[in-house]
VEXDREN-2710 file (C-alpha; in Angstrom, 1 decimal):
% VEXDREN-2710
k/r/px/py/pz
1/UNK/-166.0/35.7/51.6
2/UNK/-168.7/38.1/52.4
3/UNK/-167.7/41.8/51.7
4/UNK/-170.4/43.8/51.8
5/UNK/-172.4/45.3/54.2
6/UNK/-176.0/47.3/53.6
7/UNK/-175.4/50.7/52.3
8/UNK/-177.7/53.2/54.4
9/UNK/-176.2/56.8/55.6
10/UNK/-173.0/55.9/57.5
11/UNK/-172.2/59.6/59.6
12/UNK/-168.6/60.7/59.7
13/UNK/-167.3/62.0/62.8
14/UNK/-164.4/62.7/65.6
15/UNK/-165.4/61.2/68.9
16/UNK/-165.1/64.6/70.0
17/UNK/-167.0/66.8/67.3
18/UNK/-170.3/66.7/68.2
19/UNK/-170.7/68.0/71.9
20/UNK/-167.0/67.1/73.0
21/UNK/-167.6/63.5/74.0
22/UNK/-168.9/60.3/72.1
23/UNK/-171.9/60.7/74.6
24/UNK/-172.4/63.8/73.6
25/UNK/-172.7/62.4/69.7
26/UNK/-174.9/59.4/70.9
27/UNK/-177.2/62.1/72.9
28/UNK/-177.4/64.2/69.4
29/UNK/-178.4/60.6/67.3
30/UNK/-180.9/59.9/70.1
31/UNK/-182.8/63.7/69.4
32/UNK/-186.0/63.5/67.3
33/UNK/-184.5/65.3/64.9
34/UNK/-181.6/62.4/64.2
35/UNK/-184.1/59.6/64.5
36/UNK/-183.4/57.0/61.6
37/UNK/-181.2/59.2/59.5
38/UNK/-178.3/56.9/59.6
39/UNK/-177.4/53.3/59.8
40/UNK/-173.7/53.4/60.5
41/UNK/-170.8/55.2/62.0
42/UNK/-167.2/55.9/60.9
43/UNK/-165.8/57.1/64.2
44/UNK/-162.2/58.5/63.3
45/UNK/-159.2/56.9/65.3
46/UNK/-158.9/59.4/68.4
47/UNK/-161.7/57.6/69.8
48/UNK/-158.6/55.2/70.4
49/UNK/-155.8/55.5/72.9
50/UNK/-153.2/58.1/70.7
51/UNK/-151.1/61.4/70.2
52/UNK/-150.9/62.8/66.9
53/UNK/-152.3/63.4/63.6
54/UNK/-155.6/63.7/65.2
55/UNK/-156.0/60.4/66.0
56/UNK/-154.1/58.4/62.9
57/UNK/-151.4/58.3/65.3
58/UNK/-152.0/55.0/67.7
59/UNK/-150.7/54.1/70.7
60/UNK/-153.0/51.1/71.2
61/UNK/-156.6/50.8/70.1
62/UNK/-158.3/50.9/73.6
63/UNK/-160.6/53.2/74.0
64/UNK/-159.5/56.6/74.7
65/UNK/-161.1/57.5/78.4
66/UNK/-161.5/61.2/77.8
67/UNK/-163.2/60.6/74.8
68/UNK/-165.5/57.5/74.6
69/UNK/-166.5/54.5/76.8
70/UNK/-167.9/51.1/76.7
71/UNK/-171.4/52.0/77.0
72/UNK/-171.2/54.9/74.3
73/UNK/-170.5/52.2/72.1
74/UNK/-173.8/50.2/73.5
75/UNK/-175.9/52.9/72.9
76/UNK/-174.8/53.4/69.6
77/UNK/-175.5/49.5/68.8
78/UNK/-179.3/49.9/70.8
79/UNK/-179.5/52.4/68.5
80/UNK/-178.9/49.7/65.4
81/UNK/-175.8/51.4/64.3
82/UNK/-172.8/49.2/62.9
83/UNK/-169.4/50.8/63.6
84/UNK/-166.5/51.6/60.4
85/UNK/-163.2/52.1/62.7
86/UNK/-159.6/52.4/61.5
87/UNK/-156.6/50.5/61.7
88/UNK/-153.2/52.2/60.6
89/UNK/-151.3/49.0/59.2
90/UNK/-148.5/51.3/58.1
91/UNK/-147.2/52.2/61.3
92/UNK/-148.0/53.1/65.5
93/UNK/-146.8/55.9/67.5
94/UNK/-143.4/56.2/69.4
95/UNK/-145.7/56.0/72.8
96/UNK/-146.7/52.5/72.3
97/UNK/-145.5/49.6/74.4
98/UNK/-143.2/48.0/71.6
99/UNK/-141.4/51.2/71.2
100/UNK/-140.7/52.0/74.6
101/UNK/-139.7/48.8/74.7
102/UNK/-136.8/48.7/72.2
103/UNK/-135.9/52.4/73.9
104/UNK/-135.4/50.7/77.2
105/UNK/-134.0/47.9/76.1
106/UNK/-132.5/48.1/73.0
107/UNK/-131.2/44.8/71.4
108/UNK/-132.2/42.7/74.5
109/UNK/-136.2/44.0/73.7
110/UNK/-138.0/41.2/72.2
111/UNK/-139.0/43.9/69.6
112/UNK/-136.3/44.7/68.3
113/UNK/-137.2/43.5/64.8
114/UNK/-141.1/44.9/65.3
115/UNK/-139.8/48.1/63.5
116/UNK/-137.8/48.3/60.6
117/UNK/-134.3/48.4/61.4
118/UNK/-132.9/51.1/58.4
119/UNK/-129.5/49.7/58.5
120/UNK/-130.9/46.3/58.3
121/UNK/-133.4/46.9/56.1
122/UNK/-130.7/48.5/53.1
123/UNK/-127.6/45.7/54.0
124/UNK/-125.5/45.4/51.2
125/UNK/-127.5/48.3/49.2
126/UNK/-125.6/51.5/50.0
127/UNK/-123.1/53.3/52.1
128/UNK/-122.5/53.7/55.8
129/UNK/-122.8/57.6/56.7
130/UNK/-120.3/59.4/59.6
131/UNK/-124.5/59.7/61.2
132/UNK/-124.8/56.3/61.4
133/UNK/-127.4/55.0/59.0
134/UNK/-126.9/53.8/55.2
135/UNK/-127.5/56.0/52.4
136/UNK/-129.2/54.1/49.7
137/UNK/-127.0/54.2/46.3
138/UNK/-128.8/55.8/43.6
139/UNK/-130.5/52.9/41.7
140/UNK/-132.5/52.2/44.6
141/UNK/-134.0/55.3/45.1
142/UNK/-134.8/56.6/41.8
143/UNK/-138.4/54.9/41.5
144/UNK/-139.0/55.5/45.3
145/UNK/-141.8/57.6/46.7
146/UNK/-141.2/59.2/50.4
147/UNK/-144.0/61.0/51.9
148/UNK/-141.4/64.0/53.2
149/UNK/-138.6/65.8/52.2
150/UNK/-135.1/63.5/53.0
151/UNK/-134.9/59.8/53.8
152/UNK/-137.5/58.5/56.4
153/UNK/-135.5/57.6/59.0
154/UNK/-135.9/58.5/63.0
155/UNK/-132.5/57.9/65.0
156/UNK/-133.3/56.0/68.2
157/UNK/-131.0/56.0/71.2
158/UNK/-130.7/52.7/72.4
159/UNK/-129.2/51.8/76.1
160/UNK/-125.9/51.4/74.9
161/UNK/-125.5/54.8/73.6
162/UNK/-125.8/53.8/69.9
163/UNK/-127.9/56.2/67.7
164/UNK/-129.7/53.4/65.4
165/UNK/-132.3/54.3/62.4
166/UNK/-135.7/53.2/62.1
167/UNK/-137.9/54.0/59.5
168/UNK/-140.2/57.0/59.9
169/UNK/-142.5/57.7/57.0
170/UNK/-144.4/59.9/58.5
171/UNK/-144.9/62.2/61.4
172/UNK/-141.3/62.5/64.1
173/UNK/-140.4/65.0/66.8
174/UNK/-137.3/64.3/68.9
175/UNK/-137.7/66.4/71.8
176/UNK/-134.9/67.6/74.5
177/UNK/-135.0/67.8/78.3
178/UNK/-134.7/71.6/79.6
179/UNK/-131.4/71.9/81.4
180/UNK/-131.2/73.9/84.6
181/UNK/-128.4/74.6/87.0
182/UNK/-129.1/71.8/89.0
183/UNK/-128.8/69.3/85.8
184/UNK/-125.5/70.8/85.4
185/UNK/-123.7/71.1/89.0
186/UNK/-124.7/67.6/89.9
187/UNK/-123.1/66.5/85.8
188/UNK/-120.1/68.6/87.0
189/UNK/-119.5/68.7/90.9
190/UNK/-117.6/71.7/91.9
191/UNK/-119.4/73.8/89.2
192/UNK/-120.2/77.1/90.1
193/UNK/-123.9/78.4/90.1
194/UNK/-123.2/81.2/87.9
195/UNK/-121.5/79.3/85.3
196/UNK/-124.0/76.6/85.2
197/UNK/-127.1/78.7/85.0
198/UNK/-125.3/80.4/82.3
199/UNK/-124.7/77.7/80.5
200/UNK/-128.4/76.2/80.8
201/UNK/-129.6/78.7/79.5
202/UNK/-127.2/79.3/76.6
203/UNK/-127.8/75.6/75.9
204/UNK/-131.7/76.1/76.4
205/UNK/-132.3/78.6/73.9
206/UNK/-129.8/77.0/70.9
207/UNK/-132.3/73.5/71.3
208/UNK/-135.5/75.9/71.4
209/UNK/-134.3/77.7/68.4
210/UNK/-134.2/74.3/66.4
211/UNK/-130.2/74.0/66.6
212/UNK/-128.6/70.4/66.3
213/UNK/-127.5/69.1/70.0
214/UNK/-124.1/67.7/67.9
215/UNK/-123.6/71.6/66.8
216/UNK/-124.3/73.3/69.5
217/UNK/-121.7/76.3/70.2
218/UNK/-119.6/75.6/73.4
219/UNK/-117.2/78.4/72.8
220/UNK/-115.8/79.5/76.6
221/UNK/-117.3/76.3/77.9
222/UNK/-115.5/74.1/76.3
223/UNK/-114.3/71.8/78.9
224/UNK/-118.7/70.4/79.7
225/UNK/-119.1/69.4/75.7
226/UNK/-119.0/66.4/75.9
227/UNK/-121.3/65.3/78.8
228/UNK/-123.8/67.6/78.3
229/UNK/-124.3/66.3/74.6
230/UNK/-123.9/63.4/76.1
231/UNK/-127.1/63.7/78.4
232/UNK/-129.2/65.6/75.9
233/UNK/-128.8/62.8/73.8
234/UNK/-129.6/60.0/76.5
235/UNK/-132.8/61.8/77.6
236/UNK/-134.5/62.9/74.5
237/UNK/-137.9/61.4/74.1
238/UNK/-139.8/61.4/70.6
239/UNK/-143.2/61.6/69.2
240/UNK/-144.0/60.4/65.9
241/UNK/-145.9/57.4/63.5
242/UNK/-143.2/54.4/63.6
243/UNK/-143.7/52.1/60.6
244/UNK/-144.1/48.2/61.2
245/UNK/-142.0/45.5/59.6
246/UNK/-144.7/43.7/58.5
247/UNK/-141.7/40.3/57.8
248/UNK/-142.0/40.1/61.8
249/UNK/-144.4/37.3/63.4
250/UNK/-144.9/39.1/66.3
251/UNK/-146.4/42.4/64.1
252/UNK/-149.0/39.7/62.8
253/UNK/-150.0/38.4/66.3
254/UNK/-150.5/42.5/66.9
255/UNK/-152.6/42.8/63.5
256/UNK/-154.9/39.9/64.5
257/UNK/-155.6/40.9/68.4
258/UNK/-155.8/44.5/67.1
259/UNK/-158.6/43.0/64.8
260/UNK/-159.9/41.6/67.2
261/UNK/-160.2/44.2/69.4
262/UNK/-162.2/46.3/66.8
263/UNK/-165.0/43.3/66.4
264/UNK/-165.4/44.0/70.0
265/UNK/-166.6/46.8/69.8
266/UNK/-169.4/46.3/67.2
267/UNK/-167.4/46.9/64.3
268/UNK/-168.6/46.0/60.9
269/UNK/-166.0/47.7/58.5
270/UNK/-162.4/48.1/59.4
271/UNK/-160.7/51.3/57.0
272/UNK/-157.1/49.9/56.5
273/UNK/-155.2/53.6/56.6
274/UNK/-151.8/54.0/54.9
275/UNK/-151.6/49.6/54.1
276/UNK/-150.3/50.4/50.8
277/UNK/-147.1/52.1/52.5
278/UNK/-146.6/48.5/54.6
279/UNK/-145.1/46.3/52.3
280/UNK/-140.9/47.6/51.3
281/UNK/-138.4/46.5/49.1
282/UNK/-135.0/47.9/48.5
283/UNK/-135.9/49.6/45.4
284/UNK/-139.4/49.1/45.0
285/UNK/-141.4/52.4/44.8
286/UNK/-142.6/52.1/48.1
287/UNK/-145.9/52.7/47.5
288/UNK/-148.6/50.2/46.4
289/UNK/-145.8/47.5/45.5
290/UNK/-146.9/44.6/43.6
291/UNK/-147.8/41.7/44.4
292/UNK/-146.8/42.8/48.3
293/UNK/-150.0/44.7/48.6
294/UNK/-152.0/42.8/47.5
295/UNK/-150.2/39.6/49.4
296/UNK/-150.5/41.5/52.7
297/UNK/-154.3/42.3/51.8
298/UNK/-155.3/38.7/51.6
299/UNK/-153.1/38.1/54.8
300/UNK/-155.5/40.6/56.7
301/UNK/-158.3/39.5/55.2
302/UNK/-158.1/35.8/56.5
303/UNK/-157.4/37.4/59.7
304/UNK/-160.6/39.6/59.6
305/UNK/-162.7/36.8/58.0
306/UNK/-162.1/35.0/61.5
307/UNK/-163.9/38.2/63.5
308/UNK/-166.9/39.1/60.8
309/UNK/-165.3/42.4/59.5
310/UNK/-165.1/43.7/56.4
311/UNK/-162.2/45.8/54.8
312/UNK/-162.4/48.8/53.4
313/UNK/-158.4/49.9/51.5
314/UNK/-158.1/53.5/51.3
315/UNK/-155.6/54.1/48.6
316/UNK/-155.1/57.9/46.9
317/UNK/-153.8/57.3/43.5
318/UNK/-155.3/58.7/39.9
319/UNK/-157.9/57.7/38.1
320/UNK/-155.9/56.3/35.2
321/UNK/-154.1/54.3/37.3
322/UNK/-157.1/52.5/38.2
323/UNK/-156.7/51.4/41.5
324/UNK/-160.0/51.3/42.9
325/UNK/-160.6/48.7/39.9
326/UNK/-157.9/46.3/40.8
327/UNK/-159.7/46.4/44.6
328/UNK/-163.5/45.9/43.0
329/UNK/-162.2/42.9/40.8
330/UNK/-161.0/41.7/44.2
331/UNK/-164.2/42.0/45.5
332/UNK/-163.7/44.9/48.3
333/UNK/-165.8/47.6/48.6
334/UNK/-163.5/51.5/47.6
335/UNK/-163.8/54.4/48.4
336/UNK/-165.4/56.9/45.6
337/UNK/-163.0/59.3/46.0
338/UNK/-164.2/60.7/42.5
339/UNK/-167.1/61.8/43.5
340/UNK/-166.6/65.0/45.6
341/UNK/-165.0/66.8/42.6
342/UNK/-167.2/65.6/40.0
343/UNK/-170.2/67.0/42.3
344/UNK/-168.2/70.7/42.4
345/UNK/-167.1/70.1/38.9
346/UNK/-171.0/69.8/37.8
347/UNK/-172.9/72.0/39.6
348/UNK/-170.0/74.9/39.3
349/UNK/-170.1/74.3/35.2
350/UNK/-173.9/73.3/34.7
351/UNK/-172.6/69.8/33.2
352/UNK/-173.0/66.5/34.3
353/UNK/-171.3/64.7/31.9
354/UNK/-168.4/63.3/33.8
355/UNK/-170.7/62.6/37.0
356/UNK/-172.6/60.4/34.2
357/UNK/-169.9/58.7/32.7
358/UNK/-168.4/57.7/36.2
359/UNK/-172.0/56.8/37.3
360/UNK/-172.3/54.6/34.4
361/UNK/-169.1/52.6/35.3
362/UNK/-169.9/52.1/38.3
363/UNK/-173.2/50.2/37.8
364/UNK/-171.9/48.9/34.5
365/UNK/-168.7/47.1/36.3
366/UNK/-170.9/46.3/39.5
367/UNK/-168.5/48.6/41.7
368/UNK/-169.0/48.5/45.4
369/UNK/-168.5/52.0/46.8
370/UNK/-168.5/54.4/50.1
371/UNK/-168.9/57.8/49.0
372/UNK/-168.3/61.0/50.2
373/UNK/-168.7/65.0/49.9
374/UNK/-166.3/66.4/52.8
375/UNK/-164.5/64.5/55.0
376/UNK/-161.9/64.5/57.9
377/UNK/-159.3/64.9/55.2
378/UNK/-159.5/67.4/52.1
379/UNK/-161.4/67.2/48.7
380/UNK/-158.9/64.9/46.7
381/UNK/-157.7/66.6/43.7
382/UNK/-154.7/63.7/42.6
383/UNK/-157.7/61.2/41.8
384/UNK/-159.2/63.4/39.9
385/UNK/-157.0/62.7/37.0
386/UNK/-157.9/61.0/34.3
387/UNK/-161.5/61.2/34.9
388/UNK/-161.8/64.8/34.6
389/UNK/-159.6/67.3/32.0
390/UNK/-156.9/68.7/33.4
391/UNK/-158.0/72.2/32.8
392/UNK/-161.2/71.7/35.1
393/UNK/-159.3/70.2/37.6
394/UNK/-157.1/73.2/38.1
395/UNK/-160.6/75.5/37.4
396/UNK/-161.7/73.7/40.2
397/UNK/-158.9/74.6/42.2
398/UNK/-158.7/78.3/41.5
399/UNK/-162.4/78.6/42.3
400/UNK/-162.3/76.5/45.8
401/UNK/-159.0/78.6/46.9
402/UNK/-161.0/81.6/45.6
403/UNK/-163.6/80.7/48.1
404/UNK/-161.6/80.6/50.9
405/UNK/-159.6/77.2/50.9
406/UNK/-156.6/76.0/50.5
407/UNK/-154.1/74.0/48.5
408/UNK/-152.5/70.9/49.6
409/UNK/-149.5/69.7/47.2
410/UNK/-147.4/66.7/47.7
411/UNK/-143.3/68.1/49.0
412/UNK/-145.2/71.5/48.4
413/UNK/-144.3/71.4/44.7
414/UNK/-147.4/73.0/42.6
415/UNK/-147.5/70.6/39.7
416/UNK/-148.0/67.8/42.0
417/UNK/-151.5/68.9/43.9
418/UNK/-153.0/65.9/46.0
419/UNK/-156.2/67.8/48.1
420/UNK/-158.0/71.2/48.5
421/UNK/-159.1/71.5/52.0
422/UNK/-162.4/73.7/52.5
423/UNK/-165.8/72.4/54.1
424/UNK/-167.9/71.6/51.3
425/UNK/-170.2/74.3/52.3
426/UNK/-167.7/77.0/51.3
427/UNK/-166.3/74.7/48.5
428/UNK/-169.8/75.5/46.8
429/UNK/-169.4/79.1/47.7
430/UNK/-171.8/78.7/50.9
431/UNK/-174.8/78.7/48.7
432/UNK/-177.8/76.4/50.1
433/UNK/-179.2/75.5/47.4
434/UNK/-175.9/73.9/45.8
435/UNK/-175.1/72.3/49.6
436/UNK/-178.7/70.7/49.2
437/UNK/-178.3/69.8/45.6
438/UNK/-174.7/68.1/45.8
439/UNK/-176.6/66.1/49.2
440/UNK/-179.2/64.7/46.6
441/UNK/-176.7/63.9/44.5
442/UNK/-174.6/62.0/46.4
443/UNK/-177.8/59.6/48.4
444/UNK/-178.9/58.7/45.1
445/UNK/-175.3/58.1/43.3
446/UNK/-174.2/54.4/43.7
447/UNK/-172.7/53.0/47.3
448/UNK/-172.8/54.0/50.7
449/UNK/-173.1/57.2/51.8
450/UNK/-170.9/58.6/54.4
451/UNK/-171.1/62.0/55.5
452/UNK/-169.3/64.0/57.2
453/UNK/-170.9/66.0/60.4
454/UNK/-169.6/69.7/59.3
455/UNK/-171.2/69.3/56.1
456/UNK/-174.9/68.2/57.4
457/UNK/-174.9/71.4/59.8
458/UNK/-173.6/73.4/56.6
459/UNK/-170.1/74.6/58.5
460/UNK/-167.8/77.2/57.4
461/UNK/-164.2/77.4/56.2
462/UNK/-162.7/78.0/60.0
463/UNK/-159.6/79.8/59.5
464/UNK/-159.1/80.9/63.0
465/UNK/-158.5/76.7/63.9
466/UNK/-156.1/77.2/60.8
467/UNK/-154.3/80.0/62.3
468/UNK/-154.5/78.4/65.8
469/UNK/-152.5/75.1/64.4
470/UNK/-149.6/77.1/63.0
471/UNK/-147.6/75.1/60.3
472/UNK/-149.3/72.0/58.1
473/UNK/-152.6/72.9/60.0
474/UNK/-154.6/73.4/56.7
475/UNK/-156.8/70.1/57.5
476/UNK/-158.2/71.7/60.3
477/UNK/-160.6/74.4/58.1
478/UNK/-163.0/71.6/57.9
479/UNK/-162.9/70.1/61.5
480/UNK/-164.9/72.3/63.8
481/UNK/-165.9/70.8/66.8
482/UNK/-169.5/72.1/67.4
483/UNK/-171.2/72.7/70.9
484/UNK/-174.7/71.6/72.1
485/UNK/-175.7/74.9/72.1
486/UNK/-173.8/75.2/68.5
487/UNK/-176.2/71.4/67.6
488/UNK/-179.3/73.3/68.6
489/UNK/-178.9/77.0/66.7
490/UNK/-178.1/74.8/63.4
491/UNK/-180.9/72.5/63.8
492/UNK/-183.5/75.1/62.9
493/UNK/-181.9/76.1/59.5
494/UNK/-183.6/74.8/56.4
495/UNK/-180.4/73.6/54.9
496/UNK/-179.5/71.3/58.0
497/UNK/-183.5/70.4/58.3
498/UNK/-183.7/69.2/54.2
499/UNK/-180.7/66.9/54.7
500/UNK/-182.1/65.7/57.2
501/UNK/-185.0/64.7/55.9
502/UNK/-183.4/63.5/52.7
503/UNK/-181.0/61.2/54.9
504/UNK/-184.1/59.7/56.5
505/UNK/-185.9/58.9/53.2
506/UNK/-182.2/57.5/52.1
507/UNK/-182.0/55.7/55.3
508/UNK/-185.4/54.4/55.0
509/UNK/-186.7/53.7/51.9
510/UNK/-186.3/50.1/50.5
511/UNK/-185.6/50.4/46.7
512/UNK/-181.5/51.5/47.8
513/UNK/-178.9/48.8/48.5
514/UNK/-176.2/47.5/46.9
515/UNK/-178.6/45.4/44.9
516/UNK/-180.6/47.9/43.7
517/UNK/-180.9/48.4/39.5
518/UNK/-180.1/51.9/39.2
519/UNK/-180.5/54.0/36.1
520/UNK/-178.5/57.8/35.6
521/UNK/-179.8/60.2/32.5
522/UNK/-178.5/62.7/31.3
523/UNK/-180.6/65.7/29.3
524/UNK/-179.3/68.6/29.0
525/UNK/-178.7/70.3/32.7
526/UNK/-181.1/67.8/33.7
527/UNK/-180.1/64.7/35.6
528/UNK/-182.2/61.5/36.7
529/UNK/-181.4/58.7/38.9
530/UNK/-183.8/56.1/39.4
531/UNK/-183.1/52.7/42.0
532/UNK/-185.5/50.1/42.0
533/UNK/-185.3/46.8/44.4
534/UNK/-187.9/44.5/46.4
535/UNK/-190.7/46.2/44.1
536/UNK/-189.4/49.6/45.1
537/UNK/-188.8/52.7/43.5
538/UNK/-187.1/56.2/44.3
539/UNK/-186.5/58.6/41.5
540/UNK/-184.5/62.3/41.8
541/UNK/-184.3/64.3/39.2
542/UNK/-182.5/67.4/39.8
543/UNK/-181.5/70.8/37.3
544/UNK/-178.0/71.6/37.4
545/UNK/-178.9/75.0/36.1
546/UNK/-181.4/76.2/38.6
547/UNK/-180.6/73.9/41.2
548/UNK/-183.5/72.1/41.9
549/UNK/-184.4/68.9/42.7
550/UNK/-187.3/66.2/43.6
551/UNK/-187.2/63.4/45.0
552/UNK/-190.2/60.6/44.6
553/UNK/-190.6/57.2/45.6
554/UNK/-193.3/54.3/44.6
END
């Protein structure tokens, strides 16, 4: 089974980010100025058909027709790039055609079991509530890991006016329909006008101001309770990420034509988000269960081996816990996850030590990697430890919210951090030299290098796209979309002109590849990387101290 793919530049984008259309991206990658400078594209999911969560929230994998087309993707293959495109195992949105199925139909929809029916799921394992789903007793849920606050459950109103649970581990929004006079004088003939619009709007406001339908106050209007619960209830809609039962046939007859789908489109890696949330047990810790993950893994691997695709898992866990080996000893290419905060980490203390010693396993262990400085997401923090002391990892922290970013922690609680979200720019204090020297760093560390499109035209910490998203819209510092006209003024700065040219020579030069021998010393502040393959030889060596670097190549 063939893993691997070459390991040039692989750019890191939103369909949208660069212009405000794929052509617009493939127009920029056509300039002069982009010629040869990568070799691959991670497009991120909103080039699909979906809602939320900026994309990671599908409603089916065509391609989205505000944002991309069939041709965008031919240019991009004229132009010899190979595609890396997502596919959320875990879960689609509420908007696709299997949900709306099981709404309209309830248990006549030939989906029924495409989901994970809560109550079905935790038979015989807890008891029944007066809301409708099962509580789990205590024993089960005492090694479980939910990704929110409360049990992951979304109530679903099915035809027959039964409320019945699915499971809803991440995003959900159950909206309400506005009520009107109208609404209410045809529920009650003979209302009166008065006493209708009154009552719409008393009803109106409670829903907006995030009151339960069920609790609403009826107090002097007693007497329309019931049917107007009655029709909230029936004609509420939802938005949200609705996890798969991955025990359903028909949910593997969707994995292989979505899989198939992807080769279509040129793709050569396929990023498997969220898979480690797929496989449940009553009990289990819901999260990276053994051997289930690793079962459904070689499922979707047979399924991919059929189409020519490679998969990349993306799994946030520690160091110590060594994930990312279990996944190399597999034979899959990880994610270096490591390596954004080991770059910050040395060039903020003037020590490359634990760059080094990561660098060494790596070659040492034969490790297959895609690495990364910024990226869609934030700088991850939780993976950090056990690779690098505790103490600089909370340093690290201080000094990147210091410089304008901010803290993500998992249920908010502090001694639980999981990501900073900056751009990397600002992460290094906007400093050019340290942007330029952490770029050098990561072409000639081991793997692929993906980079992300903020980063190569040195963007800044956007808090005004912060402030625009209200609540949980931290990710959003680092995801500026960028005008032509934005493209053009950045293209004439020395820091976006030296990447560039480094990324060509990366792109380019034939002593990189995943067969390369690559050596990393360490003297002092000074670092050296050296690969050498086909009779080929590129050499940095870079000063932590003043921040200089060279790069040579024989």
């Amino acid at each position: 089974m063939a893993k691997y793919v070459d390991n040039g530049p692989m750019l890191n984008a939103y369909p949208d980010s660069v212009g405000g259309t794929l052509k617009d991206i493939v127009a920029f990658l056509k300039k002069d100025e982009a010629k040869d400078i990568f070799s691959s594209f991670y497009i991120l999911p909103s080039v699909f058909n979906t809602d939320l969560d900026r994309g990671f929230s599908v409603i089916s994998y065509d391609l989205s027709e505000m944002l991309a087309s069939r041709e965008d993707i031919e240019d991009l293959k004229n132009l010899g790039m190979d595609l890396k495109l997502d596919f959320i195992l875990n879960h689609i949105s509420v908007l696709s055609k299997q949900f709306q199925d099981i709404v309209k139909n309830g248990e006549e929809s030939k989906y029924k079991d495409f989901f994970i029916n809560w109550n079905r799921f935790w038979e015989g394992c807890g008891q029944m509530t007066e809301e409708g789903y099962i509580q789990p007793d205590p024993e089960y849920l005492k090694d479980m890991f939910f990704r929110k606050p409360g049990l992951p459950i979304l109530m679903v109103r099915f035809p027959d006016g039964r409320d019945v649970p699915y499971w809803n581990t991440f995003y959900q929004e159950v909206k309400y329909p506005s009520l009107d006079y109208g609404v209410l004088m045809e529920l009650f003939p003979g209302m009166q006008y008065m006493t209708a619009d009154t009552l719409a709007k008393k009803v109106n406001a409670a829903v907006s101001d995030g009151q339960q339908v069920k609790e609403l106050d009826f107090t002097g209007f007693e007497a329309y309770r019931e049917k107007t619960v009655e029709y909230l209830e029936a004609n509420r809609s939802y938005l949200g990420q609705m996890d798969l039962n991955i025990k359903s046939p028909l949910v593997w007859e969707y994995y292989d034509d979505v899989l198939k789908t992807l080769a279509s489109y040129g793709t050569k890696i396929v990023r498997l988000d969220a898979f480690a949330y797929a496989p449940k047990e009553p009990g289990a810790k819901n999260f990276l269960n053994e051997p289930g993950t690793w079962e459904l893994l070689q499922k979707v691997q047979d399924i991919a081996d059929k189409y020519g695709l490679k998969l990349l898992p993306e799994i946030h866990a520690s160091y110590g816990e060594k994930n990312y080996k279990v996944l190399a000893d597999k034979g899959y290419m990880t994610y270096d996850f490591f390596l954004p905060g080991l770059v910050l980490d040395a060039i903020d203390h003037q020590d490359g030590s634990y760059l080094k010693a990561w660098a060494d396993e790596i070659i040492r262990d034969g490790i297959r990697t895609i690495n990364m400085l910024g990226c869609h997401d934030g700088i991850p923090l939780l993976d950090l430890r056990g690779l690098l002391p505790e103490e600089r990892i909370q340093e690290m922290i201080r000094t990147v919210v210091g410089r304008g970013g901010y803290v993500k922690d998992l249920h908010g609680n502090k001694n639980m951090y999981y990501q900073v979200n900056a751009t990397y720019y600002s992460a290094l204090g906007e400093d050019d030299k340290k942007m330029l020297l952490a770029r050098a760093l990561q072409l000639f560390m081991p793997g692929k290098p993906q980079v992300w499109y903020l980063d190569l035209f040195a963007g800044k910490n956007d808090h005004e796209a912060v402030k625009r998203a209200g609540a949980g819209g931290h990710k959003e510092i680092n995801r500026t979309n960028l005008s032509p006209e934005d493209i053009e003024e950045r293209l004439q700065e020395p820091v976006v002109q030296k990447q560039l040219e480094m990324l060509r020579f990366r792109n380019l030069c034939l002593a990189f590849g995943f067969d390369a021998e690559i050596r990393f010393e360490l003297e002092g502040t000074k670092i050296t990387i050296c690969h050498e393959r086909l009779g080929h030889k590129a050499v940095l060596t870079a000063d932590l101290q003043d921040l200089s670097y060279r790069i040579e190549a024989e």
